[in-house]
N, C-alpha and C positions, 0 to 999 in steps of 0.2 A: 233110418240109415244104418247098415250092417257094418261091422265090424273091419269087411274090407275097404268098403267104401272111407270109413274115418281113417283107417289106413295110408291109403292114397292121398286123399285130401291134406292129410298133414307132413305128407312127403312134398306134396307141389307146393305148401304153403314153406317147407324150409327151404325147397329149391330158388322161390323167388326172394327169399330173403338173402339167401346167399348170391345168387344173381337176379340182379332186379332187374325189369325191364324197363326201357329205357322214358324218362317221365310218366315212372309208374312207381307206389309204392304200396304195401300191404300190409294189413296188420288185422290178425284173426284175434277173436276172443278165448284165451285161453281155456276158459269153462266149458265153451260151446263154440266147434270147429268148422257148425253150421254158419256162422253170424261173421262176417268178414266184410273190413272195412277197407276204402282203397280211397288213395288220394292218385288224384292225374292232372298233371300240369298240361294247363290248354297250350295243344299246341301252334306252333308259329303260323303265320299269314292265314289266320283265322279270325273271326271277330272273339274267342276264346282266350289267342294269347295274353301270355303276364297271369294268368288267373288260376290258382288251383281250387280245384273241385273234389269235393270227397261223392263216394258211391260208396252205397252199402248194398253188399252180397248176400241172399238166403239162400242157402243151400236146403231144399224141402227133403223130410223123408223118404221120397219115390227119386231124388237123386242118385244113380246120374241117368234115370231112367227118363224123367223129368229136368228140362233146365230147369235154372237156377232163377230166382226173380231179381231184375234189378231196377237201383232206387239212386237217383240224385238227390243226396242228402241238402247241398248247395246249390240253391236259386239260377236257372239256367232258361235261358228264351232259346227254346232249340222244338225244331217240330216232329221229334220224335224222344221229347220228354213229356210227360204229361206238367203243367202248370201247376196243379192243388196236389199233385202226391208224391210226384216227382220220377214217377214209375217208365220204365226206361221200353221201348217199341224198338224192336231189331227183329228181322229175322231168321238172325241166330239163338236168338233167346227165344223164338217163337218151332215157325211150321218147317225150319230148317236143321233145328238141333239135333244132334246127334250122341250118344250115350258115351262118345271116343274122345269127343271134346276135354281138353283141360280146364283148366281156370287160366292158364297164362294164355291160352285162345279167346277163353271171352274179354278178359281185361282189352285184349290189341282192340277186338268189335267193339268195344265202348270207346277207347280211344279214337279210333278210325270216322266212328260214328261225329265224335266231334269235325273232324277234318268233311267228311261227305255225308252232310243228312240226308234223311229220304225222305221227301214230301209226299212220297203215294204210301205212306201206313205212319201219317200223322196223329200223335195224340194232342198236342199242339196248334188248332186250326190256324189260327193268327199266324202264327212263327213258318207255314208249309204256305199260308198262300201268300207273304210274303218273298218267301225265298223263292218262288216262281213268276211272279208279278211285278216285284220293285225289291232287287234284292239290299241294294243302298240301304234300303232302311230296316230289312231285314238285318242287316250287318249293322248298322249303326244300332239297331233295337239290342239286338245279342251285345255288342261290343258296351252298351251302357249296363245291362242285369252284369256282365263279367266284372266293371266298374265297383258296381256299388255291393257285389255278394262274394266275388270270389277273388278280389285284390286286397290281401287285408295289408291295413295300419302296422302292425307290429311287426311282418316283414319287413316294413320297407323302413321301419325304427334299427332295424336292425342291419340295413346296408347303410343309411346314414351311420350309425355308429360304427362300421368297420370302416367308413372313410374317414371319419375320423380321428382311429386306432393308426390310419395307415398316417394321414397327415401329424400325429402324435409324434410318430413313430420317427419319419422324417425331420421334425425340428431337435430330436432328445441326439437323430445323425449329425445333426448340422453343430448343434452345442459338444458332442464329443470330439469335431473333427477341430473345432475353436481353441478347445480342451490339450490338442494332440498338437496343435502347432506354437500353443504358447508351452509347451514342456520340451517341442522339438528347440526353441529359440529363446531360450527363458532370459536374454540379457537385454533386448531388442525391445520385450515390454517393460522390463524391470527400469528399464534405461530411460523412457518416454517419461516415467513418473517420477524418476528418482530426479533431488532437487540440484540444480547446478551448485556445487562447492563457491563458497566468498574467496576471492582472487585476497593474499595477506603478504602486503611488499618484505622481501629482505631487505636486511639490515642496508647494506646498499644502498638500494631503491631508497628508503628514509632519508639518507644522508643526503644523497642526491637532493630530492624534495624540499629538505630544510634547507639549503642552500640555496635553490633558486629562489626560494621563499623570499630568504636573505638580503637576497642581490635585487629583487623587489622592492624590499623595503628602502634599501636606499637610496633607490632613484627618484621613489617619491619624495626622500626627503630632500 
């Protein structure tokens, strides 16, 4: 690859870092601007959704003369990936490429490719004559590889733990606003706990008391 060509390539690859496309992300290898890696979030009403999938990009010597070979690095039942290599069947990556082509053109065809496969240039037989025969299971087959290869655990460790940052979050609310109205009211709790005062008769009051007392005792006697 000439000098212009790494050129270009490493202009599209800061372009899409700076705008990314949309459930698309990239990351080249700094040493080698041939070797480029892509994660793409399967999209909706697909047997794909919820699952991210990485693809790895070769960009060959004879680029952009030559497309680019591409590779599903993550396990996918799709009848235009091969099964044992992962090696990707489009063609735009084949008898349609064109030397004018970007990289943010091919990324969309891999994407796209999720949403509409093509059962007539299947590397996939199983997966192509499903989706033309019994696609239920074709979609139930896909939606289970999405399951077990490309929904990972530590994602979803990690929306549990922001619900539970949020509900955190909400009780440390509830305890300042607790906070805020015993400071607004402070005599109203002080008041609940504090102990009622011993009632202690005046001088009076006694005299009184020792009197009738008095007048008690003599009636008994």
């Amino acid at each position: 690859m000439n000098s212009a060509v790494l050129r270009r390539t490493a202009k599209e690859l800061k372009d899409l870092a700076l705008n990314p496309l949309e459930g698309i992300s990239v990351s080249a290898n700094e040493g080698d601007l041939t070797d480029i890696t892509v994660t793409i979030d399967g999209p909706e009403d697909t047997p794909f959704a919820g699952g991210v999938f990485k693809v790895k990009l070769r960009l060959g010597s004879d680029f952009p003369s030559a497309p680019p070979k591409g590779y599903f690095i993550t396990k996918v039942f799709h009848p235009n990936v091969a099964p044992s290599t992962g090696e990707i069947c489009v063609n735009t990556l084949k008898k349609d490429w064109k030397d004018s082509y970007g990289l943010s053109h091919i990324l969309l065809t891999i994407k796209c490719l999720l949403i509409v496969p093509n059962p007539e240039s299947a590397l996939n037989e199983d997966a192509g004559r499903l989706l033309l025969e019994a696609y239920d299971d074709y979609f139930q087959r896909a939606r289970t590889y999405t399951a077990i290869h490309a929904i990972h655990k530590d994602r979803d460790l990690k929306e549990e733990k922001k619900e539970e940052n949020v509900m955190g979050g909400e009780e440390k609310e509830e305890k300042k606003e607790e906070k805020a109205l015993g400071e607004a009211h402070p005599n109203s709790a002080a008041s609940e706990n504090k102990p009622k005062p011993a009632i202690v008769p005046s001088k009076q009051m006694a005299k009184t008391m020792q009197a009738t007392q008095a007048k008690r005792g003599l009636k008994r006697l």
